[in-house]
C-alpha positions as CSV (number, residue, x, y, z in Angstrom):
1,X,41.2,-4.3,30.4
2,X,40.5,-1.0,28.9
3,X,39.8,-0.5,25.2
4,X,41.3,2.1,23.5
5,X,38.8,4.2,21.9
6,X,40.2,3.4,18.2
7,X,39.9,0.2,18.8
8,X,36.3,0.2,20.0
9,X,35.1,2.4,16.8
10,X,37.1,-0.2,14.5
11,X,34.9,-3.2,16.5
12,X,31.8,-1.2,16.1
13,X,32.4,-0.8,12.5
14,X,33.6,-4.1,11.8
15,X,30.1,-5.0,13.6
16,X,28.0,-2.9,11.9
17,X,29.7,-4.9,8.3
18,X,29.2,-8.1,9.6
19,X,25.6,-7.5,10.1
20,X,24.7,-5.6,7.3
21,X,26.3,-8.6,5.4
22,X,23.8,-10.9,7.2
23,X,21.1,-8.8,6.7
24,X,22.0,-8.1,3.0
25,X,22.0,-12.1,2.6
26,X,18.4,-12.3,4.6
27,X,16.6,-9.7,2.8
28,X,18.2,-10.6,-0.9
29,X,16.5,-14.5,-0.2
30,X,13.4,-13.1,0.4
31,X,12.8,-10.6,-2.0
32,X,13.8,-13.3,-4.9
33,X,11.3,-15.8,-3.5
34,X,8.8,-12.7,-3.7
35,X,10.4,-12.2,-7.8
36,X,10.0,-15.9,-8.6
37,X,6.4,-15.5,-7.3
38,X,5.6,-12.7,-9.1
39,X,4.5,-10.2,-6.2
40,X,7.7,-8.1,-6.5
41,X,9.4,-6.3,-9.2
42,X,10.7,-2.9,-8.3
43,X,12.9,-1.5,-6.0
44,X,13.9,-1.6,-2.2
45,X,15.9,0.5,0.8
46,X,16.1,-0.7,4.1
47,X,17.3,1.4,6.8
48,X,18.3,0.4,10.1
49,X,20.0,2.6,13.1
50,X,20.6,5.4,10.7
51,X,22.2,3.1,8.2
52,X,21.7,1.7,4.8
53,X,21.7,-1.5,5.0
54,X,20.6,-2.7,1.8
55,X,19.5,-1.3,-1.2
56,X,18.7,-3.0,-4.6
57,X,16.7,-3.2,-7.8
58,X,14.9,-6.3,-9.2
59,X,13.5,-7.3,-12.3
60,X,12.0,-4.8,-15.2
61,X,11.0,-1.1,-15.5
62,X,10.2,-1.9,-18.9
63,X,10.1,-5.5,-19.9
64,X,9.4,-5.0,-23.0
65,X,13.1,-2.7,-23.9
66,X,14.5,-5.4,-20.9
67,X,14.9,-1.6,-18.9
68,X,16.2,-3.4,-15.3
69,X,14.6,-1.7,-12.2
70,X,17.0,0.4,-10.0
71,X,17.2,2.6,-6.7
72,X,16.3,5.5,-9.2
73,X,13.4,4.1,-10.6
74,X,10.5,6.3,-10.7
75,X,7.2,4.9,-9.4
76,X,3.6,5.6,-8.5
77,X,3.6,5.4,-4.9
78,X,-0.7,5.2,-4.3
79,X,-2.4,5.4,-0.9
80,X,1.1,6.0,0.9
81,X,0.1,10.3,-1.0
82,X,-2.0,9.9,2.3
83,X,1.1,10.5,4.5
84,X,1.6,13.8,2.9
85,X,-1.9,14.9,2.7
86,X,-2.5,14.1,6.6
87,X,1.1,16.2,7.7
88,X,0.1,19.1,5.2
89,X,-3.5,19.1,7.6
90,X,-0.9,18.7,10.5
91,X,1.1,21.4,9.6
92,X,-1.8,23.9,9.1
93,X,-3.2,22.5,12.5
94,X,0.2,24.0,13.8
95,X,-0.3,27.0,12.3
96,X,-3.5,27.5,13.6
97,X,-5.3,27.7,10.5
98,X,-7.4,24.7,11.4
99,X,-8.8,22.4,13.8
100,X,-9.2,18.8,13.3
101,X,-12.3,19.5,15.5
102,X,-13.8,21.6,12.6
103,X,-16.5,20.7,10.8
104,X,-16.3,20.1,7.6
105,X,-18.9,21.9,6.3
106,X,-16.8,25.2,7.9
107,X,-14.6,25.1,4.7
108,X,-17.2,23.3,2.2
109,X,-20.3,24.6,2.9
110,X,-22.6,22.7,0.4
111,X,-21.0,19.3,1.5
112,X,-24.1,16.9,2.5
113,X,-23.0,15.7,6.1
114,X,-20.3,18.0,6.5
115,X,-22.3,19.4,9.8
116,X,-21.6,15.9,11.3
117,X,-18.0,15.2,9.7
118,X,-15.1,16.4,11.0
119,X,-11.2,17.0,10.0
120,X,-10.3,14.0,12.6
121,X,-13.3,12.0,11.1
122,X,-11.2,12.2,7.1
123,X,-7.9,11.8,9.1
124,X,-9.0,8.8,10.8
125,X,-11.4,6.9,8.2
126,X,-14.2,7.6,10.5
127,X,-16.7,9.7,8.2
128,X,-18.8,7.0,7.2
129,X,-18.5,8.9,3.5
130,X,-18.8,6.7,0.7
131,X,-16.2,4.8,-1.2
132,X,-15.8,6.6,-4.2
133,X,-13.9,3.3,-5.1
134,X,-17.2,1.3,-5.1
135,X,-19.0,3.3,-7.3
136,X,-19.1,1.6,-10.9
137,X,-19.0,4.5,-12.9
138,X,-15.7,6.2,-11.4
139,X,-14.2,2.4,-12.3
140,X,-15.1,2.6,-15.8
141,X,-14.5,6.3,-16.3
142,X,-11.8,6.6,-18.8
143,X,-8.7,7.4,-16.4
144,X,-6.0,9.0,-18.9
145,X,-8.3,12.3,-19.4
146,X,-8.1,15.0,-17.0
147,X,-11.1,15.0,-14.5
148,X,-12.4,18.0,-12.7
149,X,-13.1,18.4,-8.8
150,X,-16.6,18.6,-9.2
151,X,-16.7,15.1,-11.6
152,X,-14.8,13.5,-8.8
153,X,-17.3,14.8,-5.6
154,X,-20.2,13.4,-7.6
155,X,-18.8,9.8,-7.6
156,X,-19.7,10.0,-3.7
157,X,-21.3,13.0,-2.4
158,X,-24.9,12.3,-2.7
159,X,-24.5,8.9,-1.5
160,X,-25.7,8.1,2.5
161,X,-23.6,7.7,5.2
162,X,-22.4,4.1,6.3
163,X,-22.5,4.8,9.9
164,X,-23.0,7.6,12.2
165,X,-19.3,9.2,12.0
166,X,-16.7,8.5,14.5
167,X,-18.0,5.6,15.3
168,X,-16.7,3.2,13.2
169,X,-13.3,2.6,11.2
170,X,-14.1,2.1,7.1
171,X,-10.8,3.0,4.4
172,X,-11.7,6.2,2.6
173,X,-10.3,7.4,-0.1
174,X,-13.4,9.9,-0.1
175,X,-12.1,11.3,3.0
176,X,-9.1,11.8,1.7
177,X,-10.1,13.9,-1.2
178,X,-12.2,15.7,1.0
179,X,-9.1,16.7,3.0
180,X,-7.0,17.9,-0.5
181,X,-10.4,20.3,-1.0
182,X,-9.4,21.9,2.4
183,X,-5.7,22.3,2.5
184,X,-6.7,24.2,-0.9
185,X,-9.6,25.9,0.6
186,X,-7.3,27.2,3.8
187,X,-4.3,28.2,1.6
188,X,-5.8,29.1,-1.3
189,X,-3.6,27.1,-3.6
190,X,-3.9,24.2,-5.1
191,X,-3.0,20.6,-3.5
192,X,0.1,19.6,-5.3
193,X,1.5,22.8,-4.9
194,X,0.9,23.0,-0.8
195,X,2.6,19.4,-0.8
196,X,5.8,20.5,-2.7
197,X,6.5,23.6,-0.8
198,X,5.8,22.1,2.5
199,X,7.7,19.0,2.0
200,X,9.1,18.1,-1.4
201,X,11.0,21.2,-2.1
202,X,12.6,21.6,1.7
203,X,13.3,17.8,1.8
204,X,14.8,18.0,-1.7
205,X,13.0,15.2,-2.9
206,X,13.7,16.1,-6.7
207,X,12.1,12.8,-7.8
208,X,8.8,13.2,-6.2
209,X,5.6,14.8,-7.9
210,X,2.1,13.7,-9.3
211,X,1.8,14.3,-12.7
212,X,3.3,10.7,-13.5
213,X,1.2,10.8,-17.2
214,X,3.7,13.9,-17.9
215,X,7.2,11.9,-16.5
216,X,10.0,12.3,-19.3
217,X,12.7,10.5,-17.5
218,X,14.5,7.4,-18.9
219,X,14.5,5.9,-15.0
220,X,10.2,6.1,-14.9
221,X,8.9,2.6,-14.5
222,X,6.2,1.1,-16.8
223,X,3.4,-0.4,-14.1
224,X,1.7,-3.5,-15.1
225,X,-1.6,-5.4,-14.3
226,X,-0.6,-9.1,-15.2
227,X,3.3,-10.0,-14.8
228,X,3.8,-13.4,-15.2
229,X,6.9,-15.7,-16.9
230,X,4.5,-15.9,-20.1
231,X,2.4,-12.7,-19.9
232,X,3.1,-9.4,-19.3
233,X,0.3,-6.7,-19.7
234,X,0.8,-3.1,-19.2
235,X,-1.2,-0.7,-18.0
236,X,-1.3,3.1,-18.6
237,X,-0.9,5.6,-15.8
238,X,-3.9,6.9,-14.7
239,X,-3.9,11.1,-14.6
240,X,-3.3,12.1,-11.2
241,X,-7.1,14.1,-10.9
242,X,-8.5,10.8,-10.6
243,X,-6.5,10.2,-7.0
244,X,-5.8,14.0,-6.3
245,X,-4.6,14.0,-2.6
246,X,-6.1,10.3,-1.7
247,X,-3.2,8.5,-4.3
248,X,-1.7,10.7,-7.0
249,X,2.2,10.6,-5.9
250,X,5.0,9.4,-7.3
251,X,9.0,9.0,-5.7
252,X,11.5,7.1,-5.4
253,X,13.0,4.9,-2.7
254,X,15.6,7.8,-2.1
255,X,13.5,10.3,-1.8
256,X,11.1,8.4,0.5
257,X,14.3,7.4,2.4
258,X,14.4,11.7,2.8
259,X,10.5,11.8,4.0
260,X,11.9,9.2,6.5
261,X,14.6,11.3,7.4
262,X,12.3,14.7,7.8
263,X,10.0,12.9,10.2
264,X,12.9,11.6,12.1
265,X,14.3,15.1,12.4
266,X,10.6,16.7,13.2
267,X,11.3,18.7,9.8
268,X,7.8,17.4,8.4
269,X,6.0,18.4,12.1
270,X,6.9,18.6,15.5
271,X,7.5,16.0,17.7
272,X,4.2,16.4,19.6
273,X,2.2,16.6,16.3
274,X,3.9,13.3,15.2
275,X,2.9,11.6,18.5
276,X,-0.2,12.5,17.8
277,X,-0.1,11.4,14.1
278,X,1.3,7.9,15.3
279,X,-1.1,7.4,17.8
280,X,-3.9,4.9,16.9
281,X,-7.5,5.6,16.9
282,X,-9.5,3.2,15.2
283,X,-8.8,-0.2,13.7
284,X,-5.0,0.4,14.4
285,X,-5.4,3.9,12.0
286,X,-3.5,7.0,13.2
287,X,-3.4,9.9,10.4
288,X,-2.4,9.3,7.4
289,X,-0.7,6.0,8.6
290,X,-1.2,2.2,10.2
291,X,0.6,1.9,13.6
292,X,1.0,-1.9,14.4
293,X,3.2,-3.5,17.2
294,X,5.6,-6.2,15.5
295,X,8.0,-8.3,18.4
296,X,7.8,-5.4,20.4
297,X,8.4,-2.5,18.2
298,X,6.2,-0.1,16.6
299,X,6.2,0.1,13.5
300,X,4.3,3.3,11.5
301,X,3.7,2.3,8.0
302,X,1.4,3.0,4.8
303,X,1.1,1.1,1.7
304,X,-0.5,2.3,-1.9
305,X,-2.1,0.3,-4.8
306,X,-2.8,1.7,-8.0
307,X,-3.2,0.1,-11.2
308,X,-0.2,-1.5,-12.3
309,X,1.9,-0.1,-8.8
310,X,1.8,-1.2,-5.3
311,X,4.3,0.5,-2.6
312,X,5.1,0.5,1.1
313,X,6.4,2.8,3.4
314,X,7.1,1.6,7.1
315,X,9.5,2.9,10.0
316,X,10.4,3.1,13.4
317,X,10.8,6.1,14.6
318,X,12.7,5.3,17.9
319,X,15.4,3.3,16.0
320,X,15.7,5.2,12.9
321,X,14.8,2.2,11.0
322,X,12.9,2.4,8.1
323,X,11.9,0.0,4.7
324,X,10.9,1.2,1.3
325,X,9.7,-1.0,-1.4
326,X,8.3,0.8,-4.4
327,X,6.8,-2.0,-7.0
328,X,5.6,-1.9,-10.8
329,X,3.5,-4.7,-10.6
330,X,0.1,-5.6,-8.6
331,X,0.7,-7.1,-5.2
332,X,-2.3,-6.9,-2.6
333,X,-0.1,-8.2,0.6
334,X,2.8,-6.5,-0.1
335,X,3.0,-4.8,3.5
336,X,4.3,-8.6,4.4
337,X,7.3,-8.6,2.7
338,X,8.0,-5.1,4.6
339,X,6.9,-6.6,8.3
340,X,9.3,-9.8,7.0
341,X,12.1,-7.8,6.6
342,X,11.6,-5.9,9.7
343,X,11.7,-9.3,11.1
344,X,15.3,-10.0,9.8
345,X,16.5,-6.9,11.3
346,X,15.7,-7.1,14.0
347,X,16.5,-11.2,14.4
348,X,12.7,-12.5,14.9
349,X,11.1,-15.5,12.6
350,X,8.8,-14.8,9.7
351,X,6.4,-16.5,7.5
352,X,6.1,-15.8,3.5
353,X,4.7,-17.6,1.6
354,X,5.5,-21.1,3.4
355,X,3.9,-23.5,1.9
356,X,1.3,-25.7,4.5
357,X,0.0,-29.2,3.7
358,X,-3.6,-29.3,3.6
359,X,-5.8,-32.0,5.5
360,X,-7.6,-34.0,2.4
361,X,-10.9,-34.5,4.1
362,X,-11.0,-30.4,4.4
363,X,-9.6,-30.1,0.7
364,X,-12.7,-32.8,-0.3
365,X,-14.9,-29.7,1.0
366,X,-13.6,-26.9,-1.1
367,X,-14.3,-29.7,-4.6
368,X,-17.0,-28.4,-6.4
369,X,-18.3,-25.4,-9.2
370,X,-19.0,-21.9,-8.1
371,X,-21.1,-19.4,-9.4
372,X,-19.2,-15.8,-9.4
373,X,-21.6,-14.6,-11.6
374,X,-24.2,-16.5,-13.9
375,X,-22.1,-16.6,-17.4
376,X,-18.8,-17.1,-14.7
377,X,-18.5,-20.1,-13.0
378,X,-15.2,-21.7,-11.6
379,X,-14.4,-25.1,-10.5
380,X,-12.1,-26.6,-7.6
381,X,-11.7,-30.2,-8.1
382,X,-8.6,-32.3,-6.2
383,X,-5.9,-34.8,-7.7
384,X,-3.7,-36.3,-5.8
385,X,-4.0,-34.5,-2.3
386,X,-3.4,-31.2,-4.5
387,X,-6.2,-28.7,-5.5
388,X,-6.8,-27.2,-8.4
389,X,-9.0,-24.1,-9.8
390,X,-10.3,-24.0,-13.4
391,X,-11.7,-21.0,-14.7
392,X,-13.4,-20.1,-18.0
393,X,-11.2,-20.2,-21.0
394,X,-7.7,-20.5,-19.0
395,X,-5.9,-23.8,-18.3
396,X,-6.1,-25.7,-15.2
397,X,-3.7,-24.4,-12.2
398,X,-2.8,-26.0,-9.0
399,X,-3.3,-24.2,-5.5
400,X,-1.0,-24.6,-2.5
401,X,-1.9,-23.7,1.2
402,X,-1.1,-21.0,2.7
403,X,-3.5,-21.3,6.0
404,X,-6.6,-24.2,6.1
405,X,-8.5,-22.1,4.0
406,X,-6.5,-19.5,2.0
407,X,-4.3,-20.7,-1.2
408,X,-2.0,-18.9,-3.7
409,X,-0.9,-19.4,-7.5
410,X,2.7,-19.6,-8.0
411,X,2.7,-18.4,-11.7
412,X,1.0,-14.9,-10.7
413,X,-0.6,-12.9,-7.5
414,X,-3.6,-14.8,-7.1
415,X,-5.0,-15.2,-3.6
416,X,-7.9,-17.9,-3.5
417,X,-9.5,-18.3,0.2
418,X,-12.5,-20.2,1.3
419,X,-15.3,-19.6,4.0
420,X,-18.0,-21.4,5.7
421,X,-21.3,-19.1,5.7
422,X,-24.0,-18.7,8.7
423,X,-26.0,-22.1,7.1
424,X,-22.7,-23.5,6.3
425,X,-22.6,-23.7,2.7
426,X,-19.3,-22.6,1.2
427,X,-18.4,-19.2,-0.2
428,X,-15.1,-18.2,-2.3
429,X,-12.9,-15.4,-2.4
430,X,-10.9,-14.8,-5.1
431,X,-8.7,-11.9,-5.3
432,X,-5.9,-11.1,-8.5
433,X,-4.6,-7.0,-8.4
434,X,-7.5,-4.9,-7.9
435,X,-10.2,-7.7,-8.7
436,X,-12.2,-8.9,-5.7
437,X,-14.8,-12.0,-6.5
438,X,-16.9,-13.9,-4.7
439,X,-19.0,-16.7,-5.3
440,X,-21.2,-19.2,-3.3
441,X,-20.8,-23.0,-4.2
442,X,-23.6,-24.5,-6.4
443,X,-22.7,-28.2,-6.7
444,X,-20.0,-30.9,-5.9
């Protein structure tokens, strides 16, 4: 029998309800098992054939005035700047105003290494330049006060080289700032300016800009370090010099949902620049952007972390499906609630979270103190078939698996994880927002 075409639209619409109901259901579980976790607290947009599908707020933008979190909230976005900054180099590639051949030392001639480093090489995080990151005294500097170019090249350009470039895949954000100092170099304007009539302004992403420190608006979120039931610290916004073209954006989800619609309509770069911006070359690492293959689709993503903010921006480009979570609290792993959700939309199972039981003759191996460093020590000691971790001046809490040897807190985003080294003594892991420590095990 032959269906009317009104009839088929009303089924496809009726369809299109029914799902976005299911997914609506799907994605609202797991985002409050993420809340009562304490690894979200923000905002999210999911996108999926062309359609919003869901679109919601959780917890506080300010806890302190009980401000709720909405899909207006304004956020730091991070490392997910490096989208921009790598289509601004794409866009003057297109232009002809550059090669991603070129040497860097062709636009910043007294750059140590820049005879061996190329555009591609800062694109790809194949330099092998220094991560300005690890060096102690950017960390400490005092990140509220404005700092100047020069301040932020010294934090890394005298340093060697970790490997010949192109050669090997190491994060950047080095590279990155590198790449801001030549899209000013080859325009002669500065960064944030190139980025807002390139994109922001044609896009009309009115929301979008990087002097967060300077936000007026009553829908700007507060970012915090420690977010728990009991404790809630606050950080303040670090001044956008400090992560120039490597980190210093802020959006919303609505006006990333309009970056996602400007690469899906080639309005950010052609479609043969974007293939070649999607296409892996190291370590999964395209330009400006992660390409992974998820049940079978491929999904182009980028995710930022900045004190007190995390964010994550991943899409398929075929399917016009895309998911946005912007977040005003520390969370590490938060690219897995964004591949979760891309597994409800698209039917597959997912893992978050799920709690494993632990064999007790392998927990028995992780008892013991470990020396982080000599006036911090931490102990893991077992009760019951459960494990604990005790650390200086803070009450006992209880650790539940995740894998064989990685655990999580419930109360707060602490990752704890456990490793056998070459003469099989035991080493630990412990990571909580930016913090990374490690420690080997000095008794039982």
């Amino acid at each position: 029998m032959k269906i009317k075409k009104p009839i088929m639209l009303f089924l496809m619409i009726a369809a299109f309800h029914v799902n976005a109901q299911q997914y609506n259901v799907k994605i609202d579980s797991l985002i409050k098992k993420a809340v009562k976790l304490n690894r979200f607290n923000g905002s999210v947009l999911v996108i999926k054939n062309g359609k919003i599908v869901f679109e919601k707020g959780y917890g506080y933008q300010d806890a302190e005035k009980k401000l709720i979190n909405t899909v207006n909230t304004v956020y730091q976005i991070g490392s997910t700047t490096k989208e921009f900054t790598a289509a601004a180099i794409i866009k003057l590639m297109e232009q002809n105003k550059l090669s991603l051949d070129d040497k860097v030392n062709k636009y910043l001639p007294a750059f140590p290494h820049g005879e061996e480093i190329t555009i591609k090489n800062l694109l790809t995080h194949t330099s092998g330049l220094f991560e300005l990151f690890r060096d102690p005294a950017f960390m400490e500097a005092d990140k509220q006060q404005v700092l100047s170019k020069e301040k932020l090249l010294s934090f890394f350009i005298d340093k060697p080289l970790y490997f010949t470039p192109g050669t090997e895949y190491s994060y950047c954000n080095s590279g990155y700032v590198l790449l801001g100092l030549i899209i000013e170099k080859v325009t002669g304007k500065p960064y944030e300016k190139i980025i807002n009539e390139y994109f922001l302004k044609p896009l009309k992403m009115k929301h979008s800009g990087f002097d967060f420190q300077t936000v007026s608006s009553n829908q700007k979120a507060k970012g915090y370090i420690r977010f728990t039931k009991n404790k809630k610290e606050s950080s303040l916004p670090w001044n956008h010099t400090f992560t120039y073209s490597a980190g210093s954006l802020y959006s919303t989800v609505g006006d990333l949902y309009l970056w996602h619609k400007g690469l899906l309509n080639y309005k950010v770069v052609t479609k043969e620049s974007l293939e070649k911006i999607t296409t892996p070359f190291l370590d999964g690492y395209g330009f400006g952007c992660w390409i992974d293959i998820v049940n079978g689709k491929k999904i182009v993503s980028h995710g930022g972390n900045i004190e007190g903010f995390t964010s994550y921006f991943g899409r398929i480009q075929e399917e016009d499906a895309c998911v946005i979570l912007l977040n005003n609290i520390y969370n590490r792993q938060i690219e897995s609630i964004g591949l979760s959700i891309f597994s409800i939309l698209y039917d597959k199972p997912y893992s978050y979270y799920d709690e494993i039981q632990v064999n007790k003759e392998l927990l028995t191996t992780y008892m013991g103190e470990y020396e982080i460093k000599t006036d911090y020590h931490v102990k893991i000691t077992l009760d019951d078939n459960r494990l604990f971790i005790e650390r200086p001046n803070e009450s006992k809490t209880e650790l539940f698996g995740m894998k064989e040897n990685a655990f999580f807190e419930k109360e707060e985003d602490v990752m704890i994880y456990f490793k056998k080294d070459k003469d099989a003594k035991i080493q630990i892991t412990i990571t909580q927002g930016l913090s990374t420590k490690k420690g080997d095990k000095i008794s039982k």
